[in-house]
N, C-alpha and C positions, 0 to 999 in steps of 0.2 A: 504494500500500500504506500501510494506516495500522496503527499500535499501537491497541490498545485491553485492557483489563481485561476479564479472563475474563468468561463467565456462570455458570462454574461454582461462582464464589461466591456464597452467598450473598447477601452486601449489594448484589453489581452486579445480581444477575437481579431484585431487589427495587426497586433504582431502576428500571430498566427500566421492568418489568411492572407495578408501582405507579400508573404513569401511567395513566387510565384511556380514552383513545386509542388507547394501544401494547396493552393488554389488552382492549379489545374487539374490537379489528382481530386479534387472537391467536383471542381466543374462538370471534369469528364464523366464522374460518377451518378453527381445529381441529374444531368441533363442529356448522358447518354453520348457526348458528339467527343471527336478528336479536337482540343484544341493547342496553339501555339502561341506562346507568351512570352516574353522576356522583363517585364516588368506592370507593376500594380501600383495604381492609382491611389490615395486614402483622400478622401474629404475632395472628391473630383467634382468640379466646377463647369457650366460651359460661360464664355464671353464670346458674343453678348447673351446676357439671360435670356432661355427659352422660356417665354411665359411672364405673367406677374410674380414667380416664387422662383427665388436662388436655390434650386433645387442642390443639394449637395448628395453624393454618393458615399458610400462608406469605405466600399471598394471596387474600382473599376479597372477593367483591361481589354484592350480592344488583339483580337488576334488577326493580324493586316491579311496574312495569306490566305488563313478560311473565310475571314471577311464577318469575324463575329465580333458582338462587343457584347461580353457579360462583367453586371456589376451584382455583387451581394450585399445585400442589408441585413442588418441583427436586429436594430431594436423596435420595441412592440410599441404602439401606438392605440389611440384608439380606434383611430381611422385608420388603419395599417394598408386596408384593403384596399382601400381610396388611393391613400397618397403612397402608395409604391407602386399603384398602377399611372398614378399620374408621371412620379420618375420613371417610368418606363415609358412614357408615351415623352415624355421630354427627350430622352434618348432615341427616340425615333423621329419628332420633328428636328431636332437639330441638324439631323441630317439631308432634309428636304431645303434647296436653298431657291428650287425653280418650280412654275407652275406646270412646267412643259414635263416636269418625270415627279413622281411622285412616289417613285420606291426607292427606298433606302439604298443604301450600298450595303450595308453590314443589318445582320439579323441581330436582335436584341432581343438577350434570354437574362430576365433577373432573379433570384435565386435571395430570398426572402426567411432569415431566420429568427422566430418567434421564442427566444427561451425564455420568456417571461407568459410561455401559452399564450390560448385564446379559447376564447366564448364558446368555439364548435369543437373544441377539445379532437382533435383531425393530425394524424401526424403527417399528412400527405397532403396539400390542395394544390391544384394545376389550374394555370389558367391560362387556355390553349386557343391565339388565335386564328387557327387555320379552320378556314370556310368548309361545314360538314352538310354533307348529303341528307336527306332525313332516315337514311338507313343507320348512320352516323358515321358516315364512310369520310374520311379528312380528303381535302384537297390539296395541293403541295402549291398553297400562295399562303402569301404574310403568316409565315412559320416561327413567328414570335413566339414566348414563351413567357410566362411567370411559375416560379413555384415556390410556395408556401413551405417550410418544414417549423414544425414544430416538437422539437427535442421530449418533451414533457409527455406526449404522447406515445412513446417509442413503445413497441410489443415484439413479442415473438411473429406477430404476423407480418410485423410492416417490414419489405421486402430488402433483400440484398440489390444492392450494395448500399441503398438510403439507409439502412438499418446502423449500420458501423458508425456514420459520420454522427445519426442523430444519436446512439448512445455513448458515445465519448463525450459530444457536447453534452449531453445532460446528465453525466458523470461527473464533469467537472464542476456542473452546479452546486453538490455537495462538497467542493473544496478539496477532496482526495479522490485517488482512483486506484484499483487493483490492476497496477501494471500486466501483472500475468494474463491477463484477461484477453490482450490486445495482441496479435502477433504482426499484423502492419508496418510496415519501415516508417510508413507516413504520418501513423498515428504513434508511432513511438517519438519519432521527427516534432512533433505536438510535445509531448508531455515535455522531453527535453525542454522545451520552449516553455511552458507557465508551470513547471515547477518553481517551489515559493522562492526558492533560495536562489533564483535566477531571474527573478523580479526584481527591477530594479528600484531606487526609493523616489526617481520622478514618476516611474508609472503606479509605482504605488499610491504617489501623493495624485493621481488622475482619477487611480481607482475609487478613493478616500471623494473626492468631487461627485463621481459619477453618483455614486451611494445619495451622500447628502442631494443633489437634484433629484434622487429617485423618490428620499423621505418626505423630501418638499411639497412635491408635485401628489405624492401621496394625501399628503397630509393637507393640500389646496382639493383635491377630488374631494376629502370626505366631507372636510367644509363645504362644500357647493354641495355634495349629496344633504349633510345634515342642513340646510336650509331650507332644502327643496322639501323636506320631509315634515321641515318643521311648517312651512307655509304649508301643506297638504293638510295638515291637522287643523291649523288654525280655520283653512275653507271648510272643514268635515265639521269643525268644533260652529264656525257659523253656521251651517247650514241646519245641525241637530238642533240647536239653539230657537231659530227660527220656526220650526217641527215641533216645537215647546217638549222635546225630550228634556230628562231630570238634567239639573247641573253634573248631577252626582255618577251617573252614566255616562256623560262627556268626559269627566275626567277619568274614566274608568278604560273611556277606549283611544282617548287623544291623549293623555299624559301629562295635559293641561291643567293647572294650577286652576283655583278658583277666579282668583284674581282677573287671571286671560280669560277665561269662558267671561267675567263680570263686563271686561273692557270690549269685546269683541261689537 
């Protein structure tokens, strides 16, 4: 058993994936295709901006000779669904500069990792846009690609070779992992890299950041939830009020003080 620093931050999945070995051996796997890299992008930008949003990448590489460009994102949002298809559709007009062609040069496959879950609890979602037949037969146009993994989900069912990458990631989640487990060059290639003692104290002090934004933003949600919940009362507590139900029943189902039911 070794220690190692999450992937759920940040700065580690970026060391990691950064590497352009560790990311092709990812890519080729998730998405099934040959590709050729020599180097990765972090925090990839276009100028001029596509769109009203500085769309930023987490990590991008474009491979010139198969004429692909895949970028991976990690973190979970609540719009996740929205705004990674939107960077994905940014990566596709950017490269439209004429009215006269309208397809891309390079195909764009983004590759979406959720370790903080989601909603549909899914360790697999694909979102495939090549035009299907109503038999569901695919057509070989706009062979874009999105997919979704979600580490948290991982089973015995969910398939080779997706199965490896998403349960190291979500091994790491608990902070250690039983080396033995793993017999991969690539995924050994990983742990060498976020074990603790190989973290360094600026990414540390990143990690220490990431954390506090995550508590923050927490902690801004459940305020807006507990408002929203508290106004829902106070509408329920007027409305029973109005109904001339007892004071004593309102406070029994809204939680409300005598006071608020008196002032409402």
């Amino acid at each position: 058993m070794i220690k190692v620093a999450s992937l759920r931050y940040g700065v580690i999945f970026k060391k990691v994936f950064s590497k352009p070995y560790i990311f092709t051996a990812f890519a080729k796997d998730i998405l099934g295709i040959e590709i050729e890299i020599d180097k990765v992008e972090t925090e990839k930008s276009f100028s001029p901006i596509v769109g009203s949003v500085d769309s930023r990448f987490d990590l991008f590489a474009q491979d010139t000779k198969n004429r692909l460009i895949i970028d991976i994102q990690h973190k979970r949002y609540k719009d996740h669904y929205d705004r990674f298809l939107h960077y994905h559709n940014v990566a596709l007009i950017e490269q439209i500069t004429s009215s006269a062609n309208y397809k891309p040069d390079m195909q764009v496959y983004t590759i979406v990792v959720l370790t903080s879950g989601d909603k549909h609890k899914t360790d697999i979602l694909i979102t495939d846009f090549r035009p299907k037949k109503l038999d569901g037969t695919c057509i070989a146009e706009t062979e874009h690609k999105i997919v979704y993994l979600c580490p948290k989900y991982v089973t015995d069912k969910t398939p080779e070779p997706y199965r490896k990458w998403l349960k190291v990631i979500d091994d790491s989640l608990e902070e250690q992992i039983e080396e033995s487990d793993y017999q991969n060059e690539i995924i050994q290639e990983i742990f060498s890299l976020i074990k603790t003692d190989k973290i360094s104290p600026q990414e540390y002090a990143r990690m220490k950041d990431e954390y506090s934004d995550e508590e923050y933003m927490q902690e801004q949600t459940q305020k807006a939830m507990n408002k929203g919940m508290e106004k829902g009362m106070l509408i329920a507590a007027k409305n029973m009020k109005e109904a001339k139900v007892a004071v004593k029943t309102i406070m029994e189902v809204t939680g409300l003080s005598v006071e608020q039911i008196e002032n409402l």
